[in-house]
N, C-alpha and C positions, 0 to 999 in steps of 0.2 A: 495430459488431458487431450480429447478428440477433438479437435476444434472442427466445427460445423463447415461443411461446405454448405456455402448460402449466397443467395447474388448479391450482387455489386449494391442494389437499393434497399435490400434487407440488412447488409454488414452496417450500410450509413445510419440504417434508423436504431441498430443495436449501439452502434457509437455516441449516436445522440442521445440516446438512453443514459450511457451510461456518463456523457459530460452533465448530464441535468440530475442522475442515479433514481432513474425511472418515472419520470416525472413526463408524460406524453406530453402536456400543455405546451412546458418546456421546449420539449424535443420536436415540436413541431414549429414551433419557432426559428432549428436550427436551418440553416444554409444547404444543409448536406440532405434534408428533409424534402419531400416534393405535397405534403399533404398535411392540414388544417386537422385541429385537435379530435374533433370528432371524427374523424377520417381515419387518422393513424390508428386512436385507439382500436376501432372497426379491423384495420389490416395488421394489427400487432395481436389481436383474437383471432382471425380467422389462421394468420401462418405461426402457429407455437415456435418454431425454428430462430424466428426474431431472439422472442424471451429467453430462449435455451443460448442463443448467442450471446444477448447481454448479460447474464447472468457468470458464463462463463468468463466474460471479458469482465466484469466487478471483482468473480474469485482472483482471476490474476491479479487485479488492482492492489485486493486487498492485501493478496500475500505479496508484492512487490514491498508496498508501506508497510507491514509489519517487519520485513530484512531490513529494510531501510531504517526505521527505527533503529532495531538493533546494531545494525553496521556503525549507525551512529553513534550510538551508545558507546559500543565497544571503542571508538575511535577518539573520540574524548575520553574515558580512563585510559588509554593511555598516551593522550596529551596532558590528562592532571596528574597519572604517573611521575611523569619527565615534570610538572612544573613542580611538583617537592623537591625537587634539586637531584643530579645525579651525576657519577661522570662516567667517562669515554676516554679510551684508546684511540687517539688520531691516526693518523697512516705511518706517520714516523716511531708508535709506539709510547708516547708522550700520554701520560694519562691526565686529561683535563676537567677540571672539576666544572659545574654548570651549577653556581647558586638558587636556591629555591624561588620562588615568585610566588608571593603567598593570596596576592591579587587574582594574578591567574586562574591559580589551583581555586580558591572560590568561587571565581567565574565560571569554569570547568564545570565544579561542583552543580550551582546552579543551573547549570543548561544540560548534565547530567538526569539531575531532579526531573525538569522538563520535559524532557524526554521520555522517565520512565512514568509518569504522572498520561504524557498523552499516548503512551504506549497501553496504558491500564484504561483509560477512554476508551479503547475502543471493544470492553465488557465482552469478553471471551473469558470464558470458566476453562477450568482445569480440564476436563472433558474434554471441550470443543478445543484448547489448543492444542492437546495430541492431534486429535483428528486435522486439523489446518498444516501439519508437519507435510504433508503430502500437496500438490495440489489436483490432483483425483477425489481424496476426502473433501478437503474444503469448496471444492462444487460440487459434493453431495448435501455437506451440508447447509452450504448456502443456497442450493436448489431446493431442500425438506423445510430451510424458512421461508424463503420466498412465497411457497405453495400454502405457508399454513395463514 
């Protein structure tokens, strides 16, 4: 993606956008802000460049936490893999057996679920997740919602 060149007071109010996820009251609130609600919303309309910055800074967010998700995902199956019990070749050749944990593996289970539960949360159709595969696509399409 083209990340905007934009100044130093425009990056801060696209930042604080997006720690509040567009919420000006918010964002005028923030530290990094030099301008009262009705003020920002006024210079967040007149330079489009802002909105085109935080928008892009959300797409990254969003596709950051959706791998994130995933990574996690993937990384507990296979911690509840290994907790069914499994064994291993040591360094000396010694094949050792690693009894099941069936606590574990429940556990696993459970925070498995979770994950794909708030993975599903965040209501992207079959459609939109091809399109989100890129992150070119997913700031288009999160720019054609934004705008509607």
């Amino acid at each position: 993606m083209n990340e905007l060149a934009i100044s130093t007071e425009f990056e801060n109010i696209a930042q604080a956008m997006l720690s509040t996820y567009g919420d000006l009251a918010k964002a005028s609130r923030d530290e990094r802000v030099e301008y009262n609600a009705m003020t920002l919303r006024r210079v967040v309309k007149e330079n489009p460049e802002i909105r085109l910055r935080y928008q892009e800074l959300l797409a990254d967010e969003m596709q950051e936490k959706g791998l994130h998700i995933a990574e996690r995902i993937l990384k507990m199956a296979e911690l509840q893999e290994q907790a069914f019990g499994h064994t291993y070749t040591d360094s000396e050749g010694n094949e050792i057996e690693i009894p099941a944990d069936p606590k574990t593996a429940i556990d696993l289970s459970k925070e498995i679920s979770r994950l794909i539960a708030e993975g599903k949360g965040q209501n992207v159709s079959a459609k939109s997740a091809v399109l989100i595969a890129s992150k070119e696509d997913a700031a288009e399409l999160l720019a054609k919602f934004l705008e509607s």
